[in-house]
N, CA, C and O atoms as CSV, one atom per row, in Angstrom:
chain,resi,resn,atom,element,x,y,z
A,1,UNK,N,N,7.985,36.376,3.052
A,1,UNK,CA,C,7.729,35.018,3.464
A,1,UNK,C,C,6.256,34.682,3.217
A,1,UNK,O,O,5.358,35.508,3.384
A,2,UNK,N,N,6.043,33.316,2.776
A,2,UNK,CA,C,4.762,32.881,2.307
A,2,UNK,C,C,4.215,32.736,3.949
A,2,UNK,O,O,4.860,32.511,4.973
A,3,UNK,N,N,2.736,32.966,3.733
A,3,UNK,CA,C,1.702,32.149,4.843
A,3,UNK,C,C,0.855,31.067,4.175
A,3,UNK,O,O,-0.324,30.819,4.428
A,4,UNK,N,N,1.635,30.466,3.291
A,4,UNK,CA,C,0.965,29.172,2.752
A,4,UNK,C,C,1.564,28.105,3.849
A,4,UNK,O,O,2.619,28.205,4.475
A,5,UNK,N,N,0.585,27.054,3.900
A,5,UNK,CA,C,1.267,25.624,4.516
A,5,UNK,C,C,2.365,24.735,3.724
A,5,UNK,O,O,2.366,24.356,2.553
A,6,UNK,N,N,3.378,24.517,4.856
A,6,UNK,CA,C,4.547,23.399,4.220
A,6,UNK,C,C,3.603,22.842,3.387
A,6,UNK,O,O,2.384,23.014,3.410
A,7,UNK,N,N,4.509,21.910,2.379
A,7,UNK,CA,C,4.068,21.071,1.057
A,7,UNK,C,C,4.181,19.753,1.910
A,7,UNK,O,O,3.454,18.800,1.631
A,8,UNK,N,N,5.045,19.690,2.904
A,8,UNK,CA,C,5.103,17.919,2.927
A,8,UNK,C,C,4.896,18.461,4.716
A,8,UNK,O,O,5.065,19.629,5.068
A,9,UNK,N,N,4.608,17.623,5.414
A,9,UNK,CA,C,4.033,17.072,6.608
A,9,UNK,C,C,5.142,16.135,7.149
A,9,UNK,O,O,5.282,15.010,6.668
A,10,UNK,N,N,6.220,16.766,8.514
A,10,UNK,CA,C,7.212,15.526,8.773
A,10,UNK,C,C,6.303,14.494,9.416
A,10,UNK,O,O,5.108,14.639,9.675
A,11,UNK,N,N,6.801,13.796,9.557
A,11,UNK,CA,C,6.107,12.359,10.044
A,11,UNK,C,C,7.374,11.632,10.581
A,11,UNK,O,O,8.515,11.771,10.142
A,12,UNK,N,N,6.914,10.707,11.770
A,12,UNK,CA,C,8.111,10.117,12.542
A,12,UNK,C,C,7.904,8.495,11.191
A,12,UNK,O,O,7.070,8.218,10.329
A,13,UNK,N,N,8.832,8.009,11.569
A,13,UNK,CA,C,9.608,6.565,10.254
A,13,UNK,C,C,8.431,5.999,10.287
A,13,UNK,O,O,7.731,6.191,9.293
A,14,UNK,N,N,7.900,5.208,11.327
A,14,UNK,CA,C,6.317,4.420,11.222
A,14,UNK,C,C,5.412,5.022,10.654
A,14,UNK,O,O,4.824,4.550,9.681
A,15,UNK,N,N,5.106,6.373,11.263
A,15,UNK,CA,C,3.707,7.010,10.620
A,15,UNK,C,C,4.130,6.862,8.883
A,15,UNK,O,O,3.732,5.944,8.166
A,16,UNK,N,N,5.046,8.029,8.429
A,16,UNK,CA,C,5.044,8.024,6.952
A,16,UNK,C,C,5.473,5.994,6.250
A,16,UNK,O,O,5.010,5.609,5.176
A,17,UNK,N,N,6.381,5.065,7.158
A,17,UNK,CA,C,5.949,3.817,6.253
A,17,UNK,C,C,4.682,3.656,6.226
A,17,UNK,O,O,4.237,3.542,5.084
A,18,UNK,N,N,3.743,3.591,7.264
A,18,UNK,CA,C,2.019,3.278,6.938
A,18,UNK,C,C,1.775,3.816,6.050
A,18,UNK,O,O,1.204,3.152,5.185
A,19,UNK,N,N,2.105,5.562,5.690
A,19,UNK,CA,C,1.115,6.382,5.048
A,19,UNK,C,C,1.823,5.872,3.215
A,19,UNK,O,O,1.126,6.010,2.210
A,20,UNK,N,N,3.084,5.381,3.178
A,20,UNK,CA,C,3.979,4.835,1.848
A,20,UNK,C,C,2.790,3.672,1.704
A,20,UNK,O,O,1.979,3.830,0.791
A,21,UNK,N,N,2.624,2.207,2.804
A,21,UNK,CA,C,2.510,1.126,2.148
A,21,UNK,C,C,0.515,1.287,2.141
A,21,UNK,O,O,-0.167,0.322,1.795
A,22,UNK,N,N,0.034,2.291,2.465
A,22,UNK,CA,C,-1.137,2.319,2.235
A,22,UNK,C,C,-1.449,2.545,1.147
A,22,UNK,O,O,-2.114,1.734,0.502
A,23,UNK,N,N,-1.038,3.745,0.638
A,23,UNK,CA,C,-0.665,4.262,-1.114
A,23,UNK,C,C,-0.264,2.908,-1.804
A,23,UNK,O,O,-1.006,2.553,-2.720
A,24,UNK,N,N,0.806,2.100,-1.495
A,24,UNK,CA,C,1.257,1.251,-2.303
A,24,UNK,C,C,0.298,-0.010,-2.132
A,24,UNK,O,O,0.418,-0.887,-2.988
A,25,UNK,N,N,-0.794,-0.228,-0.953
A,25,UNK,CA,C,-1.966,-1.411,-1.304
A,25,UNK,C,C,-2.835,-0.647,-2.152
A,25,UNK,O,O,-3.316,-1.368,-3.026
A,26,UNK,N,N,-3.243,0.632,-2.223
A,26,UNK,CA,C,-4.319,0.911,-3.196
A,26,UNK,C,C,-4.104,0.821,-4.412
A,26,UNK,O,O,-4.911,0.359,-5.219
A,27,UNK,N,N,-2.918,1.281,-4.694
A,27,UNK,CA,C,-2.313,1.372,-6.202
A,27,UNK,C,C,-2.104,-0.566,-6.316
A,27,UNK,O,O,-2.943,-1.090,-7.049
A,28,UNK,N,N,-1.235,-1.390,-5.752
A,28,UNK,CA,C,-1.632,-2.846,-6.301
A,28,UNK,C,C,-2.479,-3.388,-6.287
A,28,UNK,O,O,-2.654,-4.257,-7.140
A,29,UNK,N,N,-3.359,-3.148,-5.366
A,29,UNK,CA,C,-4.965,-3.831,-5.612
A,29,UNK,C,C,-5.573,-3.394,-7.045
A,29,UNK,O,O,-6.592,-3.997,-7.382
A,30,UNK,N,N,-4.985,-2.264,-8.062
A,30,UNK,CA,C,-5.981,-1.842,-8.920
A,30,UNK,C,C,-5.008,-2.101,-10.276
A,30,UNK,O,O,-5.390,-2.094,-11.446
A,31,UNK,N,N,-3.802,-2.305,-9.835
A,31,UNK,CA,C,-2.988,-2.667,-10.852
A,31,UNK,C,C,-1.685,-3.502,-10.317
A,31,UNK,O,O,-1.100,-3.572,-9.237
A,32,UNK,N,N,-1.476,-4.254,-11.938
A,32,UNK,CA,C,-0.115,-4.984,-10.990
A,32,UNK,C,C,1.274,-4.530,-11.031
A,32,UNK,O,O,1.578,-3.456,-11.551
A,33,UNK,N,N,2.102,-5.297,-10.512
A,33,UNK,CA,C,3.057,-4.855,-9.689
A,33,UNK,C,C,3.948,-3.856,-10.972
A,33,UNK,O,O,4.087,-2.636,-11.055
A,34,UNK,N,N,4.379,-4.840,-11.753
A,34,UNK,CA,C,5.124,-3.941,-13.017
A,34,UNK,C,C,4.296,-2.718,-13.177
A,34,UNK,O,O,5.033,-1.795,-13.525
A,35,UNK,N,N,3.205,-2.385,-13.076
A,35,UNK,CA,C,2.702,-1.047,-13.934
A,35,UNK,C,C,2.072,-0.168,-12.950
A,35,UNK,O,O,0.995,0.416,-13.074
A,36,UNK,N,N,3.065,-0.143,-11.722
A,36,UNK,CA,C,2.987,0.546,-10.496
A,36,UNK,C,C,4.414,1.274,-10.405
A,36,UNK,O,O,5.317,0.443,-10.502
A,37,UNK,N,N,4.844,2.504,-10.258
A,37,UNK,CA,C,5.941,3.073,-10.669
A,37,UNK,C,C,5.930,3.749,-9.432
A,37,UNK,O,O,4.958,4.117,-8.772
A,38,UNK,N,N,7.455,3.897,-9.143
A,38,UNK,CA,C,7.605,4.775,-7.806
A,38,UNK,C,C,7.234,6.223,-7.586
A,38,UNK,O,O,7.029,6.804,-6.520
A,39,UNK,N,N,7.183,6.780,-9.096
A,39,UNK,CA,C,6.446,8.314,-8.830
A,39,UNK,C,C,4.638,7.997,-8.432
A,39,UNK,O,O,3.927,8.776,-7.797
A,40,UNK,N,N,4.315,7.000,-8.860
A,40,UNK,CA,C,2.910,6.259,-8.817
A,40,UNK,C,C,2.756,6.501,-7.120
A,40,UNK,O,O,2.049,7.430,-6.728
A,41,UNK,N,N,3.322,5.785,-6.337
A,41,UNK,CA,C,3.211,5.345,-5.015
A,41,UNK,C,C,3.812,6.825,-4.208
A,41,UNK,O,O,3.387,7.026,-3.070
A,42,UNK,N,N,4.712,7.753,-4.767
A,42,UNK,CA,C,4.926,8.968,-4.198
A,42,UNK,C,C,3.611,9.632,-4.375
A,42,UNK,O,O,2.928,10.041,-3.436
A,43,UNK,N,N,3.360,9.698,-5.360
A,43,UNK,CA,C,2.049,10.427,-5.500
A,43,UNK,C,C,0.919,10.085,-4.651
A,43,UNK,O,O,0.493,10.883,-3.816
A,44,UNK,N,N,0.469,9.053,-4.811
A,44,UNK,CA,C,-0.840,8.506,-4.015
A,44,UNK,C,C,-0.167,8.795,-2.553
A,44,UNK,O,O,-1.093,8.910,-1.750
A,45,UNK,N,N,1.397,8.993,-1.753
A,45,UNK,CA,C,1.112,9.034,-0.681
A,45,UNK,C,C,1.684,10.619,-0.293
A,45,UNK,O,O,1.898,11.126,0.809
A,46,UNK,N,N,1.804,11.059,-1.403
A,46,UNK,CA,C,1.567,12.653,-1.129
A,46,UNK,C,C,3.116,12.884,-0.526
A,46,UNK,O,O,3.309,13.954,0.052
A,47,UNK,N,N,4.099,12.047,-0.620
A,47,UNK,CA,C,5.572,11.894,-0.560
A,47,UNK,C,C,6.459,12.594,-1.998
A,47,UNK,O,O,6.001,12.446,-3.130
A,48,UNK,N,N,7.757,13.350,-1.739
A,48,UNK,CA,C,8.593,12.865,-2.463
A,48,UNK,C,C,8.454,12.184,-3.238
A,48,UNK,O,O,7.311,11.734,-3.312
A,49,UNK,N,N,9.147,11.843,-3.944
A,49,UNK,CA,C,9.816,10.674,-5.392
A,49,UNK,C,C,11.004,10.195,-4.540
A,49,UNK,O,O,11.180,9.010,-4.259
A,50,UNK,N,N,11.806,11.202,-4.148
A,50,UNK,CA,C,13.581,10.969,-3.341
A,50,UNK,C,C,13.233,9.930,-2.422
A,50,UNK,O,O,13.959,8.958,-2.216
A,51,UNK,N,N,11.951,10.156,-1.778
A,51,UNK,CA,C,12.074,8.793,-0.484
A,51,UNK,C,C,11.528,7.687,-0.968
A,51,UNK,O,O,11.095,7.034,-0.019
A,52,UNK,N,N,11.220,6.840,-2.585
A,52,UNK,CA,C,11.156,6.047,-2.715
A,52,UNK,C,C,12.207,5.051,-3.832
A,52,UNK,O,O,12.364,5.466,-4.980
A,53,UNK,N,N,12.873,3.758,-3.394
A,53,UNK,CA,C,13.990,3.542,-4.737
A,53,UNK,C,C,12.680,2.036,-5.145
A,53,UNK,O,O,11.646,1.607,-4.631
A,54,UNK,N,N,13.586,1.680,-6.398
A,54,UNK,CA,C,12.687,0.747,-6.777
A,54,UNK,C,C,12.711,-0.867,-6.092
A,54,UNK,O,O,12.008,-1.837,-6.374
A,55,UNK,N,N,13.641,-0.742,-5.246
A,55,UNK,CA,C,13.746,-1.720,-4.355
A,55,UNK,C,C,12.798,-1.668,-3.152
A,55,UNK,O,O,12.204,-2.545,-2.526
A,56,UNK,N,N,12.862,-0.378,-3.050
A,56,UNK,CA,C,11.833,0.008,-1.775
A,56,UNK,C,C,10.414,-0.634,-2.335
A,56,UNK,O,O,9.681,-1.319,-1.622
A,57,UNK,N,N,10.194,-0.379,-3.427
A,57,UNK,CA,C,8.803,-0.576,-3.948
A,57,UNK,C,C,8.526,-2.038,-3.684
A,57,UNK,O,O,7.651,-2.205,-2.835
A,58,UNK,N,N,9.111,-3.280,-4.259
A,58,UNK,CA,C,9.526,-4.333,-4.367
A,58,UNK,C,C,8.910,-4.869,-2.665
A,58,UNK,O,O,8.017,-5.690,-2.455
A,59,UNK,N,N,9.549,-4.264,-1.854
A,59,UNK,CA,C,9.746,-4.789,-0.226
A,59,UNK,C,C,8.104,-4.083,0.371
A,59,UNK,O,O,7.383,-4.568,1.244
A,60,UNK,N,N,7.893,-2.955,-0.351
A,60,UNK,CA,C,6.355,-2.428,-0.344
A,60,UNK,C,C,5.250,-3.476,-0.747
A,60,UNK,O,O,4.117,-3.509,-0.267
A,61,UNK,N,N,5.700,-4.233,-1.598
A,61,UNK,CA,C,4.609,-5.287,-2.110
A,61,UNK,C,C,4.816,-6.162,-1.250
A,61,UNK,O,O,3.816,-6.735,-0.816
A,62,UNK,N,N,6.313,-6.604,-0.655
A,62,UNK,CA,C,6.167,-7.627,0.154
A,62,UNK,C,C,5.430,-7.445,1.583
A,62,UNK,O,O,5.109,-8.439,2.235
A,63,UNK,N,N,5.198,-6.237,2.005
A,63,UNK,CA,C,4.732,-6.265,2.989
A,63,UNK,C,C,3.592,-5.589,2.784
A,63,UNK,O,O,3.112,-5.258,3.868
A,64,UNK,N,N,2.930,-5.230,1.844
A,64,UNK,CA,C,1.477,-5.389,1.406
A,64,UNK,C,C,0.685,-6.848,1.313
A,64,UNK,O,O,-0.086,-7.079,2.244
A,65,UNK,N,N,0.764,-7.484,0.653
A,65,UNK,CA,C,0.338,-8.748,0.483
A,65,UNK,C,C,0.008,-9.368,1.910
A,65,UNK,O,O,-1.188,-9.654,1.971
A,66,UNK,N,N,0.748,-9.682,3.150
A,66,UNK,CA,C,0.432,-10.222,3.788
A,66,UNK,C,C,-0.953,-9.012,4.524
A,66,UNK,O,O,-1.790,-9.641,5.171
A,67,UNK,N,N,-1.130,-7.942,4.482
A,67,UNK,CA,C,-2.016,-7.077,4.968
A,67,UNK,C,C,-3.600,-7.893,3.980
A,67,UNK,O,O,-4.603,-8.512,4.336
A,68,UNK,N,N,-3.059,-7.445,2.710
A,68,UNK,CA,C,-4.209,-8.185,1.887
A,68,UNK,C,C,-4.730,-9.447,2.187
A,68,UNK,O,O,-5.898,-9.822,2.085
A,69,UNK,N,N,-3.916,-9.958,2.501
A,69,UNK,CA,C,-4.174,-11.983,2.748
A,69,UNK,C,C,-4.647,-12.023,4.239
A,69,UNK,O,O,-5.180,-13.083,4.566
A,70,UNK,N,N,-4.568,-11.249,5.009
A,70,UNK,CA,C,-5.736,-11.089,5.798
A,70,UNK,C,C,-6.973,-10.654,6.559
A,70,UNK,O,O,-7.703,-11.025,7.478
A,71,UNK,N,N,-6.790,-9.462,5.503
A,71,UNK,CA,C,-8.517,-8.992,5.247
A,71,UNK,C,C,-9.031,-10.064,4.254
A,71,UNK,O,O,-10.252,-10.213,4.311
A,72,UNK,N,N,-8.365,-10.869,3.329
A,72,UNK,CA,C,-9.481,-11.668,2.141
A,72,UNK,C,C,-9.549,-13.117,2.847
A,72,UNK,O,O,-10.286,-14.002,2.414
A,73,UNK,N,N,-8.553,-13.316,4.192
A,73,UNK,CA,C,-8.874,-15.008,4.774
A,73,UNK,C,C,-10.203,-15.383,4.802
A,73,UNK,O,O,-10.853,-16.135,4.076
A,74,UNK,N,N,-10.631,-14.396,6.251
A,74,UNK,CA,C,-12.418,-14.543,6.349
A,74,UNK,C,C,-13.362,-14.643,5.508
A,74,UNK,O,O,-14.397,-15.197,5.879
A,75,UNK,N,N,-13.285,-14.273,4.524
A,75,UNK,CA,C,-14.099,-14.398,2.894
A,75,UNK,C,C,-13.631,-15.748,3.017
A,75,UNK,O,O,-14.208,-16.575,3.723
A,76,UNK,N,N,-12.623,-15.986,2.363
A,76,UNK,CA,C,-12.032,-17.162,1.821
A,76,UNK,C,C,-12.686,-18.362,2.768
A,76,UNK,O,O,-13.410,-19.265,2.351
A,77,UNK,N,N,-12.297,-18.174,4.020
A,77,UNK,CA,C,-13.048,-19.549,4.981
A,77,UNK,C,C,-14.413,-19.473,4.831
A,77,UNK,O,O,-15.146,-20.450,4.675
A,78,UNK,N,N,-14.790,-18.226,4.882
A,78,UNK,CA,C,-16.266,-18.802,4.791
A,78,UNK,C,C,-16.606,-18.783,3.879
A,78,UNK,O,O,-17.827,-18.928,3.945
A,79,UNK,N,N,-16.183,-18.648,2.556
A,79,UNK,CA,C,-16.557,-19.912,1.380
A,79,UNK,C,C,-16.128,-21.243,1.258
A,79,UNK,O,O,-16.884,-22.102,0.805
A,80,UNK,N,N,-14.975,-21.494,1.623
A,80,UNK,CA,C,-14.699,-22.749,1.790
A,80,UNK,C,C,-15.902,-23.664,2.915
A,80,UNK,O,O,-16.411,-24.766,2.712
A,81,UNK,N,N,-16.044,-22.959,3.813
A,81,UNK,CA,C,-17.438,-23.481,5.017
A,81,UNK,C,C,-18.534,-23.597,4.415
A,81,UNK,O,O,-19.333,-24.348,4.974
A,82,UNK,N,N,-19.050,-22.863,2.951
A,82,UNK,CA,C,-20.307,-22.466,2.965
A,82,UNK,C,C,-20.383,-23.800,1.618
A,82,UNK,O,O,-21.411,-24.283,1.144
A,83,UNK,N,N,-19.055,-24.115,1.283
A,83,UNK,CA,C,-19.003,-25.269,-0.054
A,83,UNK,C,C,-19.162,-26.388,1.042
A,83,UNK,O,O,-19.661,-27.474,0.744
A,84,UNK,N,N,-18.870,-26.195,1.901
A,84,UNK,CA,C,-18.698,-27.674,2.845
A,84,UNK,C,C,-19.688,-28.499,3.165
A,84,UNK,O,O,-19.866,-29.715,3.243
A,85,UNK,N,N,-20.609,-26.981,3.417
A,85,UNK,CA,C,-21.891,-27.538,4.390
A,85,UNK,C,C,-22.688,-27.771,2.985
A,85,UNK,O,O,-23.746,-28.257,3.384
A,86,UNK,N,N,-22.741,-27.722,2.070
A,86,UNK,CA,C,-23.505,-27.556,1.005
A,86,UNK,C,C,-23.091,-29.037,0.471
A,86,UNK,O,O,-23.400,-29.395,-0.666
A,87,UNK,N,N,-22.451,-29.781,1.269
A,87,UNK,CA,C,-22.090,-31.412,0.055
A,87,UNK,C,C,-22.298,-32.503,1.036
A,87,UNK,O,O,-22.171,-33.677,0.689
């Protein structure tokens, strides 16, 4: 018997979706959606391939985006504020 460490880490359903759609905002922030592949997003989250289908991926972007759209609001208003006060 090995005394190496397991390869994969169980994780309860929440922890490993965070640790999936975190992998899957880094990888779309740097590329888009087509040329993001499900071994892509297994990899970056140190998952399987088996626990991702390409539908999964799809519903990964959908619930990425709204994470993105509000870390970039506050930017966004306060440029819109900073054009405002400026006219």
């Amino acid at each position: 018997m090995s005394d190496a460490p397991p390869r994969w880490n169980r994780l309860e359903r929440d922890a490993r979706r965070a640790q999936i759609l975190a992998a899957a905002r880094t990888l779309f922030s740097k590329r888009r959606y087509s040329a993001v592949s499900t071994q892509d997003i297994a990899d970056e989250a140190g998952v399987a391939r088996g626990l991702l289908s390409r539908a999964q991926v799809q519903t990964l972007l959908e619930g990425v985006m709204p994470l993105i759209a509000r870390e970039l609001l506050p930017a966004v208003l306060a440029a819109r504020d900073r054009r405002r006060s400026s006219v």
